[in-house]
C-alpha positions as YAML, in Angstrom:
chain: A
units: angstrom
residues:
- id: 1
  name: UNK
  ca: [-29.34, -4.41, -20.95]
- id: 2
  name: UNK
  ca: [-30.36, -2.59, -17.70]
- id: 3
  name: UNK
  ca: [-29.81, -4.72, -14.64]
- id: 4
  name: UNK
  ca: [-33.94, -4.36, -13.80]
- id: 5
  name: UNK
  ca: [-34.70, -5.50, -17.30]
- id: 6
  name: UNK
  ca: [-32.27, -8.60, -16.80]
- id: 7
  name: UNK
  ca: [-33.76, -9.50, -13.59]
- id: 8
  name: UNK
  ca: [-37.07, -9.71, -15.41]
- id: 9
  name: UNK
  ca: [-35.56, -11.34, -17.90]
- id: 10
  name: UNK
  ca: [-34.65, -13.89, -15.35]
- id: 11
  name: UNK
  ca: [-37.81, -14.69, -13.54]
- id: 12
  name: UNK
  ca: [-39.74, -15.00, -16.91]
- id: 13
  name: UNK
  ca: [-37.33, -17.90, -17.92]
- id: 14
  name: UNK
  ca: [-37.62, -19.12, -14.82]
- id: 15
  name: UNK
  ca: [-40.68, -19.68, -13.83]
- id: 16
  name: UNK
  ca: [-41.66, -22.65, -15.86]
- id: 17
  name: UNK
  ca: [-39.15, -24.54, -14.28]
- id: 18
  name: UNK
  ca: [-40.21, -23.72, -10.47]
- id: 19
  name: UNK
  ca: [-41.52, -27.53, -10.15]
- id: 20
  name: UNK
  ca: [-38.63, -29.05, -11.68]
- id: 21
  name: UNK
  ca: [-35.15, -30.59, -10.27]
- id: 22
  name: UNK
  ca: [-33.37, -29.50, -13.16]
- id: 23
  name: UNK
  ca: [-33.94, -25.80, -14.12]
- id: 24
  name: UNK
  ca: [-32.36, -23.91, -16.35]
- id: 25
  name: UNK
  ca: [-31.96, -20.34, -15.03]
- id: 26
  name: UNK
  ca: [-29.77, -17.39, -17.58]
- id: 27
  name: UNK
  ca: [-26.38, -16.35, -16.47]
- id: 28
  name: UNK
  ca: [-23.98, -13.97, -16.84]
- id: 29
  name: UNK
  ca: [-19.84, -14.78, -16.62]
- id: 30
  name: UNK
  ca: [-17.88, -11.83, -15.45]
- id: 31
  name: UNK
  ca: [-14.07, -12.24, -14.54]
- id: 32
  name: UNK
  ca: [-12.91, -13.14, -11.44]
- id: 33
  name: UNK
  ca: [-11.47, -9.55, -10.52]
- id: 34
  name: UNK
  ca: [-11.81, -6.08, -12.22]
- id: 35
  name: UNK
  ca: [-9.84, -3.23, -11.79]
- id: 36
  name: UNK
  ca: [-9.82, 0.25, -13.35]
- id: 37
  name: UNK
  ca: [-6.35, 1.29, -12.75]
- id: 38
  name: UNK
  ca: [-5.57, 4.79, -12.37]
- id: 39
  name: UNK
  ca: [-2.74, 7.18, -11.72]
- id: 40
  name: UNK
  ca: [-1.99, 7.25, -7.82]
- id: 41
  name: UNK
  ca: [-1.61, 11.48, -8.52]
- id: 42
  name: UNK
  ca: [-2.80, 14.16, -11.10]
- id: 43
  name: UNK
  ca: [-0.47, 14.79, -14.07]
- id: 44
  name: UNK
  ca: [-0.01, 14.40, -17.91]
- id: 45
  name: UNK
  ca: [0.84, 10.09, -19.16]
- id: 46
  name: UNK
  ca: [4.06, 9.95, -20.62]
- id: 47
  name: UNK
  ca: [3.72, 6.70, -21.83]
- id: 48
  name: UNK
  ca: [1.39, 4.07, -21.61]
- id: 49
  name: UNK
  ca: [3.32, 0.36, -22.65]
- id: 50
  name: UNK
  ca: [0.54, -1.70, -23.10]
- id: 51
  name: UNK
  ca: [-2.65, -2.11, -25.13]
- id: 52
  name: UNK
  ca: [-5.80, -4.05, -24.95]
- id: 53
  name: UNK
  ca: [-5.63, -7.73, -25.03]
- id: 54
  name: UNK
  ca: [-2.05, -7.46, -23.84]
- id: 55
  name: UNK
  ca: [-1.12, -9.86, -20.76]
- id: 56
  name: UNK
  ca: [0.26, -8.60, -17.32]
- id: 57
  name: UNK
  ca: [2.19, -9.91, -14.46]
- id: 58
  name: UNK
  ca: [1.45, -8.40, -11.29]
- id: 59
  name: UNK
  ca: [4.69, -5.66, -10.63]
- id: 60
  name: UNK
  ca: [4.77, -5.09, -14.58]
- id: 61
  name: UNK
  ca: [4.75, -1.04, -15.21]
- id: 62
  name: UNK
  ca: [2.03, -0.38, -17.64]
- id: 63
  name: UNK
  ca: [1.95, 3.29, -17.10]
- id: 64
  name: UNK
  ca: [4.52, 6.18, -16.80]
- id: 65
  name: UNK
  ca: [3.64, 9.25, -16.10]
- id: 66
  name: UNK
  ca: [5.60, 12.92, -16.58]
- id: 67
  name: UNK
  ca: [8.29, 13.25, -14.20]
- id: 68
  name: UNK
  ca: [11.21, 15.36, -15.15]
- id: 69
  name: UNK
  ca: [10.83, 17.89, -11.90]
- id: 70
  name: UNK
  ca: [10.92, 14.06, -9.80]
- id: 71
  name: UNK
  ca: [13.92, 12.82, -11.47]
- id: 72
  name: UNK
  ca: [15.69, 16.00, -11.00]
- id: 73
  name: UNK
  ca: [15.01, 15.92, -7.27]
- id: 74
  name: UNK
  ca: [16.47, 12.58, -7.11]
- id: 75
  name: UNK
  ca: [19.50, 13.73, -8.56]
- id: 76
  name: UNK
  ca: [19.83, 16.35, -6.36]
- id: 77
  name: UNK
  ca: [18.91, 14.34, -3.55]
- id: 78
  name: UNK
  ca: [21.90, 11.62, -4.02]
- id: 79
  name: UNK
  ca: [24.61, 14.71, -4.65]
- id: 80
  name: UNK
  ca: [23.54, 15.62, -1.33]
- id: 81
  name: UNK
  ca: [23.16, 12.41, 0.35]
- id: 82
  name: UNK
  ca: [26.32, 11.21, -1.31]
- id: 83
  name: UNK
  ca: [28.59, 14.47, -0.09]
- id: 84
  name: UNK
  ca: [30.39, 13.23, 3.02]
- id: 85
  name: UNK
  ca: [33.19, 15.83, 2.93]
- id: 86
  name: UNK
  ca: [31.93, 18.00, 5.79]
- id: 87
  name: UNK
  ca: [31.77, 14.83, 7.90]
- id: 88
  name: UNK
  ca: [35.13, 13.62, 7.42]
- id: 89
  name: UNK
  ca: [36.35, 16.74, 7.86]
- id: 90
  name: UNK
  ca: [34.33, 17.47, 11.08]
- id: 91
  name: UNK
  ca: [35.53, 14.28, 12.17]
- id: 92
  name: UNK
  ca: [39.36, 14.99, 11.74]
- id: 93
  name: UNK
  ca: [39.11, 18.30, 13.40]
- id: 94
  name: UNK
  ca: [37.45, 16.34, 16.16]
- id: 95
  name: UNK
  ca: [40.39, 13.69, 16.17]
- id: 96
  name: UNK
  ca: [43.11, 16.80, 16.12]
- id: 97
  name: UNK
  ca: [41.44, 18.39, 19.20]
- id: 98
  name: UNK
  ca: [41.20, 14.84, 21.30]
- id: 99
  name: UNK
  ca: [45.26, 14.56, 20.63]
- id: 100
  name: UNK
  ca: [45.86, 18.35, 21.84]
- id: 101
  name: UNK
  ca: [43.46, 17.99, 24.88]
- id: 102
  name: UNK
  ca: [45.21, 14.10, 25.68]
- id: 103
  name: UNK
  ca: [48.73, 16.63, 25.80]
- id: 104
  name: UNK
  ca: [47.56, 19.35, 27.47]
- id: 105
  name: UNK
  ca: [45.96, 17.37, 30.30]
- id: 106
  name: UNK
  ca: [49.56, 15.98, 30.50]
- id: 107
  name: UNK
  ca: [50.92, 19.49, 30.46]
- id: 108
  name: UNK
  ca: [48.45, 20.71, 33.14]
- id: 109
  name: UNK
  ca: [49.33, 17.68, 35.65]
- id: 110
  name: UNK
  ca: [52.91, 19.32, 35.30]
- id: 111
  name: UNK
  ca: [51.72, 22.72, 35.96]
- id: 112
  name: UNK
  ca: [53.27, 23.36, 32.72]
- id: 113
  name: UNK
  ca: [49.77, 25.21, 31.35]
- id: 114
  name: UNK
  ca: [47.06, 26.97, 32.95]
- id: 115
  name: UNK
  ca: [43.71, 26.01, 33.99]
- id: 116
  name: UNK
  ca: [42.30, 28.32, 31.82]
- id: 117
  name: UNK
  ca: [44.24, 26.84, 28.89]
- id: 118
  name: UNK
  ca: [43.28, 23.64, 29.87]
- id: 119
  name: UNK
  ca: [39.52, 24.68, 29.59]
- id: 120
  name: UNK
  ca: [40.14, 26.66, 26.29]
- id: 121
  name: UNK
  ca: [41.18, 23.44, 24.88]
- id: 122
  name: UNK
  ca: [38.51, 21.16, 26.33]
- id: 123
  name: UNK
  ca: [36.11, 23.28, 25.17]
- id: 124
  name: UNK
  ca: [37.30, 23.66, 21.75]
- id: 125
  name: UNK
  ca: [37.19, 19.95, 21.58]
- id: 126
  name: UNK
  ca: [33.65, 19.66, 22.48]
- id: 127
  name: UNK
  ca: [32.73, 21.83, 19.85]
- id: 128
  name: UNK
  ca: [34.66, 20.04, 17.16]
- id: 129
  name: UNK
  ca: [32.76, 16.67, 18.51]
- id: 130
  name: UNK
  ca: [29.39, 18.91, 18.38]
- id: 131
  name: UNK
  ca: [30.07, 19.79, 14.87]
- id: 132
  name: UNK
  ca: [31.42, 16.50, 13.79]
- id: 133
  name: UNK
  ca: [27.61, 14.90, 15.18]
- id: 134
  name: UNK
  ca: [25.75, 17.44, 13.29]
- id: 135
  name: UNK
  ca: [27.81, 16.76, 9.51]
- id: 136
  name: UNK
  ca: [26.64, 13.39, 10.62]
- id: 137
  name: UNK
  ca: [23.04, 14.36, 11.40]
- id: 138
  name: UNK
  ca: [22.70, 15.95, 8.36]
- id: 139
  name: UNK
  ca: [24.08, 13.56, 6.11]
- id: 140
  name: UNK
  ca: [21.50, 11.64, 7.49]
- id: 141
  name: UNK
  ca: [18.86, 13.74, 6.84]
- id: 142
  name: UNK
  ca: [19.98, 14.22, 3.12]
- id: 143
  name: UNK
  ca: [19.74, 10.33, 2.80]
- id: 144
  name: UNK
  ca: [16.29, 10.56, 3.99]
- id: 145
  name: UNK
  ca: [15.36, 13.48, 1.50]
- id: 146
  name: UNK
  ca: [16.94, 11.01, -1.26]
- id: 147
  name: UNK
  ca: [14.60, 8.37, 0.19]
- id: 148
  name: UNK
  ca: [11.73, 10.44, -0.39]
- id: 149
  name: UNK
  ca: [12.58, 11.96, -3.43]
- id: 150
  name: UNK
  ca: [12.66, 8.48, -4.91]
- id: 151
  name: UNK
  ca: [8.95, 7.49, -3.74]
- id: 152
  name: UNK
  ca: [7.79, 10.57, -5.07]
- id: 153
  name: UNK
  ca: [9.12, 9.25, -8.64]
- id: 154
  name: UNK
  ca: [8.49, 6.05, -8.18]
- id: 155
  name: UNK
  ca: [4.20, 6.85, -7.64]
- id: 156
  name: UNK
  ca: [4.75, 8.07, -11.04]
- id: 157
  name: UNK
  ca: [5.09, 4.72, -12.38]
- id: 158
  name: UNK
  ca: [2.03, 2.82, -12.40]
- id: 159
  name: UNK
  ca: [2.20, -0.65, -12.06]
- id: 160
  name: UNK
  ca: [-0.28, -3.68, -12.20]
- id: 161
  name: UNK
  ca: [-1.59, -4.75, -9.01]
- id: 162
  name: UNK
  ca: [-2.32, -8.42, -10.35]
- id: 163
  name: UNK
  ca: [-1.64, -10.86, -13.04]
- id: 164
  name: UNK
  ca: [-4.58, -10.02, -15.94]
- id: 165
  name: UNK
  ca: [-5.60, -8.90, -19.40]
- id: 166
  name: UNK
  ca: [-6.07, -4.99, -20.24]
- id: 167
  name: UNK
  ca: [-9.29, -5.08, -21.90]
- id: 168
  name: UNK
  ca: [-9.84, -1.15, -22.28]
- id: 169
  name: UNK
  ca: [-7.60, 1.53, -22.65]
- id: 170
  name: UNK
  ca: [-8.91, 4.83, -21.67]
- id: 171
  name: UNK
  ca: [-6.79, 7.66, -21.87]
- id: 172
  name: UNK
  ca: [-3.40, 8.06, -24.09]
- id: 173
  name: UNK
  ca: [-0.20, 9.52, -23.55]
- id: 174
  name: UNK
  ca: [-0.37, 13.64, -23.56]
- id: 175
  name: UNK
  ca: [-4.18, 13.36, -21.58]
- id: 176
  name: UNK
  ca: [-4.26, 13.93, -17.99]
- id: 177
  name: UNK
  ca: [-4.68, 11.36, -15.46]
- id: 178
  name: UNK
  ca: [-6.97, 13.51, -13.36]
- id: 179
  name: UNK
  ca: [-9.40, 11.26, -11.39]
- id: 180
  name: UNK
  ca: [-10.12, 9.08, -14.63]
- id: 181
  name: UNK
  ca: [-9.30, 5.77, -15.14]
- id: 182
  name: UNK
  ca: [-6.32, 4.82, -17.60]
- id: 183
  name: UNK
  ca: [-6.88, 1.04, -17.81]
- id: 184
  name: UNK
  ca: [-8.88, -1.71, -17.24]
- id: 185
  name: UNK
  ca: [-7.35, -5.04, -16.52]
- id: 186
  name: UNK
  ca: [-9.38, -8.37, -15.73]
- id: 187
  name: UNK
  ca: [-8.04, -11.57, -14.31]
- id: 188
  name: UNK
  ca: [-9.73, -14.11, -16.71]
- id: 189
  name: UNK
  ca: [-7.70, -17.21, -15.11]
- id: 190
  name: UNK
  ca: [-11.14, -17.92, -12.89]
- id: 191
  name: UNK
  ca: [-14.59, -16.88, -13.93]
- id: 192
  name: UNK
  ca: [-17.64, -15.80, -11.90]
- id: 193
  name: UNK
  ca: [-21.14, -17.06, -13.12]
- id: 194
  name: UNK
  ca: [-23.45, -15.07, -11.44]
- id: 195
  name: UNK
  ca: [-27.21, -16.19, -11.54]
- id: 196
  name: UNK
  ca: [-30.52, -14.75, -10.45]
- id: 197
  name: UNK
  ca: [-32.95, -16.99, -9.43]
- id: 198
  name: UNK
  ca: [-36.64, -16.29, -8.08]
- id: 199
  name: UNK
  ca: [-37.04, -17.25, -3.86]
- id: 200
  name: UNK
  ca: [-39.64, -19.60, -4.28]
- id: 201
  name: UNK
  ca: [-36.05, -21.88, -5.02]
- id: 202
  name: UNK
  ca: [-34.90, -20.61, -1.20]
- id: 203
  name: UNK
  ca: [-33.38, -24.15, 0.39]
- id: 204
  name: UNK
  ca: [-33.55, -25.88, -2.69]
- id: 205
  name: UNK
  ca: [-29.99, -24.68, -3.75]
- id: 206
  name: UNK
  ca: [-26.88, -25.04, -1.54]
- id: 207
  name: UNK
  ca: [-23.07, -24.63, -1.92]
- id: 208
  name: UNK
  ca: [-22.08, -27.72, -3.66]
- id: 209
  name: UNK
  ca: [-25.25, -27.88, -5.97]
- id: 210
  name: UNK
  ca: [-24.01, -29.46, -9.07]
- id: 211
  name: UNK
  ca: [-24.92, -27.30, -12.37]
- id: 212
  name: UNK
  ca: [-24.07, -27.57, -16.24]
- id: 213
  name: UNK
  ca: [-23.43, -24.77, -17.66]
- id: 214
  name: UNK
  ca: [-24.19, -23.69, -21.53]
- id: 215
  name: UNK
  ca: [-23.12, -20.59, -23.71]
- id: 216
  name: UNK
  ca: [-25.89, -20.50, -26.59]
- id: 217
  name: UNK
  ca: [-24.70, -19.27, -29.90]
- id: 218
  name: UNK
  ca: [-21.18, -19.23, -29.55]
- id: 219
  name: UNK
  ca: [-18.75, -22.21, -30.24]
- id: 220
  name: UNK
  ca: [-17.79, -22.53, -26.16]
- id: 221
  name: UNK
  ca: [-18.07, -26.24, -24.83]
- id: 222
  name: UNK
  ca: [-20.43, -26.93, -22.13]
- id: 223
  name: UNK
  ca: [-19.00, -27.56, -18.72]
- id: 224
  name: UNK
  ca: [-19.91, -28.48, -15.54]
- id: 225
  name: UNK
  ca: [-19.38, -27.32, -12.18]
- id: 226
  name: UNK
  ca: [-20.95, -26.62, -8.64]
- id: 227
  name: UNK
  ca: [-22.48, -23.82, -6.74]
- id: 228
  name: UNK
  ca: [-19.95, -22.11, -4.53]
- id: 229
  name: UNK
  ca: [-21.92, -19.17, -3.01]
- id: 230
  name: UNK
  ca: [-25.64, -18.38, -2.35]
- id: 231
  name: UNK
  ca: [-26.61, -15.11, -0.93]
- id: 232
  name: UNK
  ca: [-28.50, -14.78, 2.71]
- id: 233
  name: UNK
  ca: [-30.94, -12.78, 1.31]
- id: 234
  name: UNK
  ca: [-33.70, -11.85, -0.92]
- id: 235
  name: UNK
  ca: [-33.13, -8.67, -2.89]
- id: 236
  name: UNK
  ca: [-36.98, -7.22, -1.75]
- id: 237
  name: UNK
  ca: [-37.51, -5.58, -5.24]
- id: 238
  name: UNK
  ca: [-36.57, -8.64, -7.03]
- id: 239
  name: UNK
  ca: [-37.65, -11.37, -4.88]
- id: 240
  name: UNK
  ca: [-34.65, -12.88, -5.93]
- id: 241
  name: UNK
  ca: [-31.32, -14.20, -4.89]
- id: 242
  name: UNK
  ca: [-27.76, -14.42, -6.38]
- id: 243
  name: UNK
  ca: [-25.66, -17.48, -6.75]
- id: 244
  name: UNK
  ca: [-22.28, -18.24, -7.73]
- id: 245
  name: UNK
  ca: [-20.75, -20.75, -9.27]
- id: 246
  name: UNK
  ca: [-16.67, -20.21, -10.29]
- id: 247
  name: UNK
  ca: [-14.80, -21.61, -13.10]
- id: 248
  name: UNK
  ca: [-11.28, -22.37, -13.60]
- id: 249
  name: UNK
  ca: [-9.92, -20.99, -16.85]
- id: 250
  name: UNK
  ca: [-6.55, -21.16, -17.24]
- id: 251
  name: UNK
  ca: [-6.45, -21.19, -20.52]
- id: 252
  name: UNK
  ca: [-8.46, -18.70, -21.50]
- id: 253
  name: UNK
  ca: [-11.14, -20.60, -23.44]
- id: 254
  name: UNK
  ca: [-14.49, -19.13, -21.87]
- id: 255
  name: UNK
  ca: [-14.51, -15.19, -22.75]
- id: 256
  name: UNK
  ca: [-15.34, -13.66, -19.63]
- id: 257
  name: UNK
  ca: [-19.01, -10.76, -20.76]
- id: 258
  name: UNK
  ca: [-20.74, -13.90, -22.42]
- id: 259
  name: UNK
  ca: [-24.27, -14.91, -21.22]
- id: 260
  name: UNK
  ca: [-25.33, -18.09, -20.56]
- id: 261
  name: UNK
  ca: [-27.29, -20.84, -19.69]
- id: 262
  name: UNK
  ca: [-26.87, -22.58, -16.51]
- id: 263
  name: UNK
  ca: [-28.68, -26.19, -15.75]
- id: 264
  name: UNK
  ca: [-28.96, -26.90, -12.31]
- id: 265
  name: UNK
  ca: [-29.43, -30.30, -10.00]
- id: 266
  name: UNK
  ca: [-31.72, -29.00, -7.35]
- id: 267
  name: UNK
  ca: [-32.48, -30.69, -4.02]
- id: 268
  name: UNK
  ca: [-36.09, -31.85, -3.37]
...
């Protein structure tokens, strides 16, 4: 049903009831939060570990998509960043040349060596402390490629972003995850009731307004509850408003899609 046609819909069953206290208005229950969950970038699903009406946590991976050039750059990445022979051994050659310079500066005070030695030596220690700083920058830099690599592989694991039920599936493993949608997953725990009602009701319903709410033709119980939002405004094509009214359901028992009936205790 087009969302004009239910709006009409709405002000025909409402309009008997514009002199009464206790109106009943129709209602729709849609779930607290809605996501279509899609791939973060373009590639082919691997695997998909879930199906429609299964429960998620938020965290749980639900999708995995093809990564085999990823996972190889990991590995590659750790060799490197795990390959810390060049900066021990930098760092021993530096050691080696801090002993000889500490015995040559004894030899020079004795006038045993030259100045020029002396300099030869002092130099060739800087260097070995030069290269010993850049095994060590670049170990660094290897640990930050391995860093990297692993987000790269890990944005090809799509995970839920909230505790829910999938309630569509809509691509399968082999398809490509190319701006598309792979699932949708609803948290059912609280509901939304979401109500049109004519403005001629404007300041007769207020956050707090106790309602009863129906679901004709199905086997779900009646309940009550309140009115937790009202809109500031009248939609101008309409003339009407939205309300909400939210409904725990923990356990599941009100299907979130159904239509309704919603009774309401309006002020004066």
């Amino acid at each position: 049903m087009s969302r004009w046609l239910w709006l009409l819909l709405a002000t025909l069953m409402a309009a008997p009831a514009l002199a009464q206290n206790h109106p009943d208005f129709p209602c729709q229950v849609l779930p607290m939060r809605r996501i279509e969950l899609s791939s973060p970038v373009m590639g082919v699903i691997a695997e998909i570990m879930v199906d429609r009406g299964d429960r998620v946590r938020a965290g749980d991976l639900v999708v995995r998509m093809q990564s085999e050039m990823e996972q190889a750059q990991v590995a590659l990445s750790l060799a490197r960043a795990s390959a810390d022979a060049q900066l021990r051994l930098r760092r021993a050659r530096q050691a080696l040349a801090d002993r000889t310079l500490q015995r040559n500066r004894g030899l020079a005070g004795e006038r045993l060596i030259s100045a020029q030695d002396l300099d030869q030596v002092q130099t060739e220690r800087e260097v070995a402390a030069l290269e010993a700083a850049s095994a060590a920058e670049q170990l660094v830099i290897a640990r930050a490629e391995l860093a990297q690599a692993r987000a790269a592989l890990a944005i090809r694991e799509v995970r839920s972003p909230m505790d829910g039920i999938v309630t569509e599936r809509l691509l399968q493993p082999g398809e490509q995850a190319r701006d598309r949608a792979v699932l949708v997953i609803e948290n059912v725990e609280r509901l939304h009731v979401e109500i049109s009602i004519p403005s001629a009701f404007l300041g007769r319903v207020r956050p707090g307004t106790p309602a009863r709410l129906a679901f004709p033709g199905t086997r779900v119980a009646s309940v009550s509850g309140a009115v937790t939002l009202v809109d500031p405004g009248v939609d101008p094509r309409s003339d009407m408003f939205g309300i909400r009214i939210v409904l725990p359901n923990a356990d599941g028992h009100i299907p979130s899609g159904l239509k309704c009936q919603v009774n309401l205790e309006l002020a004066p």
